[in-house]
C-alpha positions in Angstrom: 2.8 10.8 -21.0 0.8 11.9 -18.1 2.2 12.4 -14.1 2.1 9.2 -12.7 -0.7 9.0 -9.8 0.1 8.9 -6.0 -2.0 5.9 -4.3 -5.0 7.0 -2.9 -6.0 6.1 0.9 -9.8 5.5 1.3 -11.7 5.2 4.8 -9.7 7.8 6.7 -8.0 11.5 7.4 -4.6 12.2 8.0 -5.8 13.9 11.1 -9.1 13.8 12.2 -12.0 16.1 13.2 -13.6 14.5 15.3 -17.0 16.1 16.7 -16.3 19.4 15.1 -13.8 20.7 17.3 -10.9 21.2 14.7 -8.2 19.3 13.7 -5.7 17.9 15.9 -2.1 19.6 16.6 0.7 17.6 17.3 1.8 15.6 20.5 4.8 17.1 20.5 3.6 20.2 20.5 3.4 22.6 17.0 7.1 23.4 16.2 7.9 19.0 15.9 6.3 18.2 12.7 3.8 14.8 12.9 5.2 11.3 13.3 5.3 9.0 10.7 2.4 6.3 11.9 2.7 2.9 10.4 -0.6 3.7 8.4 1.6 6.1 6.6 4.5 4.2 6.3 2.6 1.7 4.3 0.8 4.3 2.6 4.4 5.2 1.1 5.4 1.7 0.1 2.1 0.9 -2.0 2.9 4.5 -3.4 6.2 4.0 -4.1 5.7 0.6 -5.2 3.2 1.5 -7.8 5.1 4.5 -9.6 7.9 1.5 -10.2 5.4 -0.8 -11.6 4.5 1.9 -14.1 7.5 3.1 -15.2 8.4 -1.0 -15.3 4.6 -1.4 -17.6 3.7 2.0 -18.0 1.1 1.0 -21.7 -0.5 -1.5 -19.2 -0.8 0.6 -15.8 -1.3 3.9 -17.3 -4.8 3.8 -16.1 -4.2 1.9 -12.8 -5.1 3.5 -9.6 -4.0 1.9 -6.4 -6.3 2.7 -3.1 -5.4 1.7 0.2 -8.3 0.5 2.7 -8.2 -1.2 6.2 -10.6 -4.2 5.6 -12.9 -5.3 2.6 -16.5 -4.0 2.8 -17.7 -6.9 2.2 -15.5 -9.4 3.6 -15.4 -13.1 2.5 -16.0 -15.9 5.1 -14.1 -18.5 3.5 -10.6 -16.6 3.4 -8.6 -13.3 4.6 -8.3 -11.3 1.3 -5.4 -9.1 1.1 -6.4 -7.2 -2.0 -9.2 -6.6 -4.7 -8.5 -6.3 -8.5 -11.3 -4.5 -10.5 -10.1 -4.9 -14.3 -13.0 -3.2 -15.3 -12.4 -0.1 -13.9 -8.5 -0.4 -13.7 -8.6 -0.6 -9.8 -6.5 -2.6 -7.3 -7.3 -2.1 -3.5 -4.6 -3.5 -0.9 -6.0 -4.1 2.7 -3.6 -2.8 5.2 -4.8 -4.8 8.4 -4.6 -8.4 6.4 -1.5 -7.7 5.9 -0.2 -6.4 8.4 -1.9 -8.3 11.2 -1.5 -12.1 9.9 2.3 -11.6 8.4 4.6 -13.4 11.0 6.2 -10.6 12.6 4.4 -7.4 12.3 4.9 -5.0 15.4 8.6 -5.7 15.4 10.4 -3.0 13.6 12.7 -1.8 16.3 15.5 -2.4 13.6 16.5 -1.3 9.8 16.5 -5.0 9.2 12.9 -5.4 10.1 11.7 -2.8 8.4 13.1 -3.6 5.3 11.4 -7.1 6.2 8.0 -5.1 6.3 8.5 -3.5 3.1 9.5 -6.5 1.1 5.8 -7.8 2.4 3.8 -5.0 1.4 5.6 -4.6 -1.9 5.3 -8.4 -2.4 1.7 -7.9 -1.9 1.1 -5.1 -4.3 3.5 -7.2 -6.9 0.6 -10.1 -6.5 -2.3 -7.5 -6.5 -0.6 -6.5 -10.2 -0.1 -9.6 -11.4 -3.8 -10.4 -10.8 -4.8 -7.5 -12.4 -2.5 -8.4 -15.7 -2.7 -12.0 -15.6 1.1 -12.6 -15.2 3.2 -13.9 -12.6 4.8 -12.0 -9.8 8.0 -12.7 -10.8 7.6 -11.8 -14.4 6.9 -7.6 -13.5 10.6 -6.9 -12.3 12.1 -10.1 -12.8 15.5 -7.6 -11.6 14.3 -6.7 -8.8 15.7 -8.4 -5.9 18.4 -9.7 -8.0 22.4 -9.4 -6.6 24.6 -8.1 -8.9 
């Protein structure tokens, strides 16, 4: 069997170049290393999140990739998607601002307890992405999952 793939992020650099004039140091000077944005921290949830979905249905996601974007290019006007399934191609894209912005408490994660809040909603999300992508219930992927005991 094959490495499993890393999710991809599509629509931006980790650190940018912007009108040619090279890429950006740190703001803490070059012996810190970079902070962790929340771009990257949900970067490593959909990540992490995916490599457990296919070691969980490796025959059915062997072919998956998982992108990351901002917003849909072509947005609809009669609701906020969160994600886009492509079966034909074996694609799911999650959009990071939908779900980040509308959730209820999004720019609080001053504690452990909220940030494990924040990762339960992204993973929640890519959960739903796969399930549309299969044709199963959330709940049927890792029905252990969030289980006690």
């Amino acid at each position: 069997m094959s490495k499993a793939r890393r999710a991809r992020v599509t629509d931006r650099s980790r650190r940018r170049d912007r009108h040619g004039r090279g890429l950006r140091s740190s703001a803490a000077g070059p012996h810190l290393p970079f902070l962790r944005t929340r771009v990257d921290l949900f970067d490593d949830i959909v990540a992490a999140t995916a490599d457990y979905l296919r070691e969980a249905w490796p025959d059915e996601l062997a072919d998956t990739s998982f992108e990351v974007a901002g917003l849909p290019a072509e947005p609809d006007r009669t609701r906020v998607e969160r994600w886009s399934v492509d079966r034909a191609a074996g694609r799911v894209v999650l959009y990071r601002l939908p779900i980040e912005r509308l959730a209820p408490s999004h720019d609080r994660r001053g504690s452990a307890e909220d940030e494990w809040n924040h990762r339960v909603l992204v993973e929640g999300y890519v959960f739903r992405a796969v399930a549309d992508l299969l044709g199963k219930d959330p709940w049927e992927l890792a029905p252990d999952r969030w289980r006690d005991g």
